[in-house]
Backbone as CSV, one residue per row, in Angstrom:
resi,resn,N_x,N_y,N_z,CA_x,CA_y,CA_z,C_x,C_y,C_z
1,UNK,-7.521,13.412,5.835,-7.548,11.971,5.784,-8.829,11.489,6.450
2,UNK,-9.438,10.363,6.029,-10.776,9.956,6.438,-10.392,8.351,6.635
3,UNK,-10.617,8.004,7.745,-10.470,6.516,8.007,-12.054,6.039,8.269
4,UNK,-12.430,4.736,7.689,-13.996,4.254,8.175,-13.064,2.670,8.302
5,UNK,-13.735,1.780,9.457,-13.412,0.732,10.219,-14.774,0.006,9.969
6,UNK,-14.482,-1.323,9.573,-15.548,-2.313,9.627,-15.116,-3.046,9.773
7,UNK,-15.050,-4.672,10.602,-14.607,-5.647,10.824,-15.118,-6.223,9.910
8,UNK,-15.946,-6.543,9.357,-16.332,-7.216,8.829,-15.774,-7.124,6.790
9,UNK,-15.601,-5.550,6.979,-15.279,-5.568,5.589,-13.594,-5.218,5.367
10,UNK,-13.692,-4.897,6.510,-12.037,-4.440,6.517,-11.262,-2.629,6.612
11,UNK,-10.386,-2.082,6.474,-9.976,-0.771,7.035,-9.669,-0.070,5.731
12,UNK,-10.339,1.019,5.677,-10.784,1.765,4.341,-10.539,3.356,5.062
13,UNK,-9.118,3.914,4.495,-9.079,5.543,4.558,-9.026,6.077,3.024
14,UNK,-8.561,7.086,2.964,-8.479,8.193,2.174,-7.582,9.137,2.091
15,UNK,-6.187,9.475,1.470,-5.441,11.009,1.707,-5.088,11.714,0.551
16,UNK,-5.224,12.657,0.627,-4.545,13.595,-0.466,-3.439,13.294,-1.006
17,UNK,-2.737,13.007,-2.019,-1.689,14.074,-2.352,-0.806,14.238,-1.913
18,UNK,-1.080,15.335,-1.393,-0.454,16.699,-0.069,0.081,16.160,0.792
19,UNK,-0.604,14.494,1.529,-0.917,14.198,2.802,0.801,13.594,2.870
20,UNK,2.126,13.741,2.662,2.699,12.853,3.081,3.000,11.893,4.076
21,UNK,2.849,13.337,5.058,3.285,13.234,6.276,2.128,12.069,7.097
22,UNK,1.036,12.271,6.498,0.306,11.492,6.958,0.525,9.367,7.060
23,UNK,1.384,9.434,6.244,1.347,8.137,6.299,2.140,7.588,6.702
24,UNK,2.841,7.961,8.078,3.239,7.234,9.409,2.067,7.200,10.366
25,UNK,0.724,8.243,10.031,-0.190,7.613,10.617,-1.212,6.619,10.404
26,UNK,-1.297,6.595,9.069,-1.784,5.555,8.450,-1.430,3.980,9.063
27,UNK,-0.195,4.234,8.657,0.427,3.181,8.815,0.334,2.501,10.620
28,UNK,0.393,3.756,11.488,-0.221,3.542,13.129,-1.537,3.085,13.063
29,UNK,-2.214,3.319,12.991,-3.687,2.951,12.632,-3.846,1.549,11.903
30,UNK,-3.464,1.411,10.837,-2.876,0.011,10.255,-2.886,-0.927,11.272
31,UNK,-1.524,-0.740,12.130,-1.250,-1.609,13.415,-2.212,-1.607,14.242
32,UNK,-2.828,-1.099,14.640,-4.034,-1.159,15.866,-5.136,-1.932,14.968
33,UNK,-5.557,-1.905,13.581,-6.873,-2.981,13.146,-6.135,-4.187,12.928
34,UNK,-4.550,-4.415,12.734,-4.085,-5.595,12.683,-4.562,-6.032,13.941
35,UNK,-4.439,-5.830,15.171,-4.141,-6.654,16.171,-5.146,-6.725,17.040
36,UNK,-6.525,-6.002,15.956,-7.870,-6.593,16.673,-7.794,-7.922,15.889
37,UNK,-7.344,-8.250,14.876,-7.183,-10.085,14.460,-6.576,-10.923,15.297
38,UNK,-5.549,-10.093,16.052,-4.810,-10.820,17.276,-3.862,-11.168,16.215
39,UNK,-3.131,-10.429,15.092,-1.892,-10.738,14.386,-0.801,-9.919,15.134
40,UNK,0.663,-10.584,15.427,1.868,-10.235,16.454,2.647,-9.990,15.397
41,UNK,3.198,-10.314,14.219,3.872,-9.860,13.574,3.601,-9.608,12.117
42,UNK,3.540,-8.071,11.992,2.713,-7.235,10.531,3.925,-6.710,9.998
43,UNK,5.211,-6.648,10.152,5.922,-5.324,10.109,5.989,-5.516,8.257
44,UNK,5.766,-6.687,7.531,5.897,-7.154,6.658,4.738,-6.083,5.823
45,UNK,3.646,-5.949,6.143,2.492,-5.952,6.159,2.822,-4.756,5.962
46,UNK,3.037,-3.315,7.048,3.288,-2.305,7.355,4.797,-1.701,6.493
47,UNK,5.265,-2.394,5.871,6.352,-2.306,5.236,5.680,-1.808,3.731
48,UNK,5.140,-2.740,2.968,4.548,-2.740,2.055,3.563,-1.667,1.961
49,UNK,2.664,-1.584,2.910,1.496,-0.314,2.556,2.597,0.840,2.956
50,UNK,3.109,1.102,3.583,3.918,2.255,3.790,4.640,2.518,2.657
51,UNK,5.212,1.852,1.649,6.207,1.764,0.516,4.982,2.394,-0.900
52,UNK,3.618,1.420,-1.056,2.816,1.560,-1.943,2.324,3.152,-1.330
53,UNK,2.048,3.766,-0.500,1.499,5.075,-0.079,2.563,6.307,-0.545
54,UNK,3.942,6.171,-0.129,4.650,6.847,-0.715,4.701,6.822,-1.751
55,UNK,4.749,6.081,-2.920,4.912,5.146,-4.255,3.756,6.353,-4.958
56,UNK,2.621,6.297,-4.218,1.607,6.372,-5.151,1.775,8.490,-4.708
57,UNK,1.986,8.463,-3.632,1.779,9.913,-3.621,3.096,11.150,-4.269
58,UNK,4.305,10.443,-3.653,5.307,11.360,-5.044,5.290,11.059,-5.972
59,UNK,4.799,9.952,-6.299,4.723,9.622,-8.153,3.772,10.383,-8.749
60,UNK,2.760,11.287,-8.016,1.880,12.325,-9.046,2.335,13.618,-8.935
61,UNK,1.783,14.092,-9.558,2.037,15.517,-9.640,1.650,16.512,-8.676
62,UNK,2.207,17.476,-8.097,1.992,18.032,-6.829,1.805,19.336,-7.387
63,UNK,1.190,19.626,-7.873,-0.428,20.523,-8.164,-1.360,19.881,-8.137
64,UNK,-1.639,18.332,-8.159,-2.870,17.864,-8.267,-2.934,17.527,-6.493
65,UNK,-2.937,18.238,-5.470,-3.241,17.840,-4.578,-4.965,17.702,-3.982
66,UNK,-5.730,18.277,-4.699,-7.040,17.529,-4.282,-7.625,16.091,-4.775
67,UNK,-6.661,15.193,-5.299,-6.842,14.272,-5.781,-6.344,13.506,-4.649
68,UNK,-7.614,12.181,-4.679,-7.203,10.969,-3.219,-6.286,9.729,-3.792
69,UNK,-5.874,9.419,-2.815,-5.283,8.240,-2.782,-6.434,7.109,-1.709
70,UNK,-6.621,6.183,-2.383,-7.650,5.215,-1.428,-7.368,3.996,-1.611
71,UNK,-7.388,3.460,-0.143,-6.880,2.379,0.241,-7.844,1.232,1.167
72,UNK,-7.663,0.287,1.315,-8.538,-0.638,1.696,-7.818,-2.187,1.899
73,UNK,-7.827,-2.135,3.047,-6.854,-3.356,3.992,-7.977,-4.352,4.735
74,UNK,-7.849,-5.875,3.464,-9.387,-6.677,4.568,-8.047,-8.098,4.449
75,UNK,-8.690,-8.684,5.284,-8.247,-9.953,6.007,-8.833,-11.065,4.821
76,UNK,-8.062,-11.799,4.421,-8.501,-12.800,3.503,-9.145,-13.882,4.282
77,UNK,-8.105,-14.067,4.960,-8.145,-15.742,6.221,-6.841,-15.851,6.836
78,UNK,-7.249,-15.722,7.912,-6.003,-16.194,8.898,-4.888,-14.944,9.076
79,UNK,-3.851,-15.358,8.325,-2.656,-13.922,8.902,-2.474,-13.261,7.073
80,UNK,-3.513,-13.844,6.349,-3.215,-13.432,5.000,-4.196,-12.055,4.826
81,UNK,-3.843,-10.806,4.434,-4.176,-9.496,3.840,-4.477,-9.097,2.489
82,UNK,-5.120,-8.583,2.211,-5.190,-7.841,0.647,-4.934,-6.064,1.136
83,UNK,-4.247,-6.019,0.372,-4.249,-3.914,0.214,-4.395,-3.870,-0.785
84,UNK,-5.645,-2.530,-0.793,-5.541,-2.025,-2.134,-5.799,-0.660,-2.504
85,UNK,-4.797,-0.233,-3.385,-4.477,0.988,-3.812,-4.991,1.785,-4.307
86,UNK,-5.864,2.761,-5.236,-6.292,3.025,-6.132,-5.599,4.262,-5.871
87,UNK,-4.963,5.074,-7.492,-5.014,6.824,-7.652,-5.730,7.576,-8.390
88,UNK,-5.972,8.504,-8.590,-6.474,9.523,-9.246,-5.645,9.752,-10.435
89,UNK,-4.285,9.641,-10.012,-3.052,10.226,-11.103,-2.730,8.640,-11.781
90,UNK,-0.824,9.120,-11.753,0.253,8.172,-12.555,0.876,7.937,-11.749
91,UNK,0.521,7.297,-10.316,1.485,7.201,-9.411,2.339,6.165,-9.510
92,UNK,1.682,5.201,-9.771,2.222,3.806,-10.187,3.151,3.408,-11.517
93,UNK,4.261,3.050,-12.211,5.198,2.583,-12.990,4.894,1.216,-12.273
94,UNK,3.867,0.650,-12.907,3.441,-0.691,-13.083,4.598,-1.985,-13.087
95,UNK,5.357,-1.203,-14.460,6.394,-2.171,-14.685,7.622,-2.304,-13.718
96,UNK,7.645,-1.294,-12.526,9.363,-1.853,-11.854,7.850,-2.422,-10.442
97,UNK,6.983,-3.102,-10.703,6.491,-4.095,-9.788,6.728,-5.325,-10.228
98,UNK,7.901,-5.934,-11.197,8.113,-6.949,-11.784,8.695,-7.465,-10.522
99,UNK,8.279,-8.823,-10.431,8.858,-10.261,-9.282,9.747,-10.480,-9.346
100,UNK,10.437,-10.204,-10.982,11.302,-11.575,-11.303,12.937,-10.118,-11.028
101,UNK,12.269,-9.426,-10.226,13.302,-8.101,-10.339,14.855,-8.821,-8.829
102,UNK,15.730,-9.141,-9.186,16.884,-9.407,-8.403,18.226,-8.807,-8.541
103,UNK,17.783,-7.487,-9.246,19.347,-6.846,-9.690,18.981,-6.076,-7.740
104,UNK,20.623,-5.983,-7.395,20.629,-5.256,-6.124,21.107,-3.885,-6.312
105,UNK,21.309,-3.578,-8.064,21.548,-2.352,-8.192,20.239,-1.483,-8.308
106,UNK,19.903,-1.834,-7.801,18.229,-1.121,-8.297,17.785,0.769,-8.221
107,UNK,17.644,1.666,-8.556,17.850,3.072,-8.443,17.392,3.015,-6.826
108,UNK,18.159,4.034,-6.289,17.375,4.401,-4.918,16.245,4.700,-4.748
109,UNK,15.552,5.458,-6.005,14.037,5.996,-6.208,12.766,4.592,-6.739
110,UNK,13.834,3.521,-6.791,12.843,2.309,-7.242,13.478,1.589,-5.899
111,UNK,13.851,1.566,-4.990,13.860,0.526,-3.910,12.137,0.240,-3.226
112,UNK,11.061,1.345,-3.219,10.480,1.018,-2.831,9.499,0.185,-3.467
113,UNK,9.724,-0.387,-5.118,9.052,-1.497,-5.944,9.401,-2.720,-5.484
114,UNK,11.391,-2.190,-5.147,11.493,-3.737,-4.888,11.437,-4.340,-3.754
115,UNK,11.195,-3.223,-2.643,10.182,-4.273,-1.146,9.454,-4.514,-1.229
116,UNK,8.629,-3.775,-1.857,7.086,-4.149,-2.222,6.858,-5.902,-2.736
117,UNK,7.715,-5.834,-3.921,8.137,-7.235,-4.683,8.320,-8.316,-4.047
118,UNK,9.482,-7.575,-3.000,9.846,-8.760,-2.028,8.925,-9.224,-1.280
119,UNK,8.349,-8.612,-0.790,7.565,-9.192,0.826,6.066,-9.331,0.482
120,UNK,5.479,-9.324,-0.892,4.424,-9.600,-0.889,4.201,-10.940,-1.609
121,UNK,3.451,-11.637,-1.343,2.660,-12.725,-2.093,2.673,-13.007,-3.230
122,UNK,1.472,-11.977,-3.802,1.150,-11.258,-5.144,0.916,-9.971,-4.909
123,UNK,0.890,-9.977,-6.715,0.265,-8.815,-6.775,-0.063,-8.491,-7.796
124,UNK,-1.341,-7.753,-8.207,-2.118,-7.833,-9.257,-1.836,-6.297,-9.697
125,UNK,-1.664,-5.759,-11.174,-2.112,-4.641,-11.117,-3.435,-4.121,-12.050
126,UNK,-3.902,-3.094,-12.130,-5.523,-2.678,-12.699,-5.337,-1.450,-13.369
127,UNK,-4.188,-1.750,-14.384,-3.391,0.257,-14.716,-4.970,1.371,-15.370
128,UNK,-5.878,0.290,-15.838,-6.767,0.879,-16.333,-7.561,1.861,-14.905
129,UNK,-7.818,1.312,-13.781,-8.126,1.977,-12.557,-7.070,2.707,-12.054
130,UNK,-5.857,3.124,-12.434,-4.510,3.268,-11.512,-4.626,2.725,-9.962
131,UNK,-4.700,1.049,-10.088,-5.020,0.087,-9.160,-4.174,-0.918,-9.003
132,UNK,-4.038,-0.725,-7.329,-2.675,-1.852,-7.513,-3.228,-2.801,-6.010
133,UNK,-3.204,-4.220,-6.178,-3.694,-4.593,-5.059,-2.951,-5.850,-5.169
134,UNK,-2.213,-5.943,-3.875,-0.944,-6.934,-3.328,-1.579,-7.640,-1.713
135,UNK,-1.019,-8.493,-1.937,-1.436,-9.777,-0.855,-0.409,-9.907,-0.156
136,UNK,-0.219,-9.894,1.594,0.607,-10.072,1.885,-0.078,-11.215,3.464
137,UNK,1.412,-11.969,3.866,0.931,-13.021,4.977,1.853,-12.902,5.992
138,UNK,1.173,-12.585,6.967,1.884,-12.045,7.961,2.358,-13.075,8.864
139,UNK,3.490,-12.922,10.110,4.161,-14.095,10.389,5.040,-14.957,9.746
């Protein structure tokens, strides 16, 4: 995993694949550039990239583990965020990121579309990039 930090442009890592395990640290790291903004409550925030990281890494194929997952977390204004996703693979099923999604039967293996759904803003997707980039506002 490769993390690069810019205030100015915002928090940009990198993980494999492979990396599952890695993204409870991600997600630690996450929290520490939130709260050089002086933002107190992300869990919203940290909910969502944690959900899209898993999302994107069992959804490919695990022989393709030298392939990245890359991500990039900048501050719009104020307590509002952009994340954004990009894969290498098919991690993404575009379509269970639908809004208008309110069945509570939802598969256990799609609950993490529909937090995603829930707690974000928007969200745009880029299937031609396997690119998914969601807005979320913290507080």
């Amino acid at each position: 995993m490769v993390f690069f930090v810019n205030l100015d442009t915002g928090f940009t890592f990198c993980i494999s694949y492979s990396e599952l395990g890695m993204v409870n640290r991600v997600v630690q790291e996450t929290e520490k550039f939130l709260k050089v903004y002086g933002i107190r409550q992300y869990m919203n925030l940290l909910l969502v990239l944690r959900e899209l990281l898993i999302i994107a890494i069992v959804g490919n194929d695990e022989n393709e583990t030298d392939n990245l997952i890359k991500c990039r977390i900048s501050n719009c204004s104020g307590a509002r965020f952009k994340i954004e996703i990009e894969d290498q693979g098919g991690g993404f099923e575009y379509g269970m990121l639908d809004r208008s999604i309110v069945n509570t039967r939802v598969p256990v293996k799609n609950k993490g579309y529909l937090l995603v759904s829930m707690l974000s803003d928007d969200i745009e997707v880029t299937p031609a990039l396997n690119k998914v980039t969601v807005y979320v506002t913290c507080g």
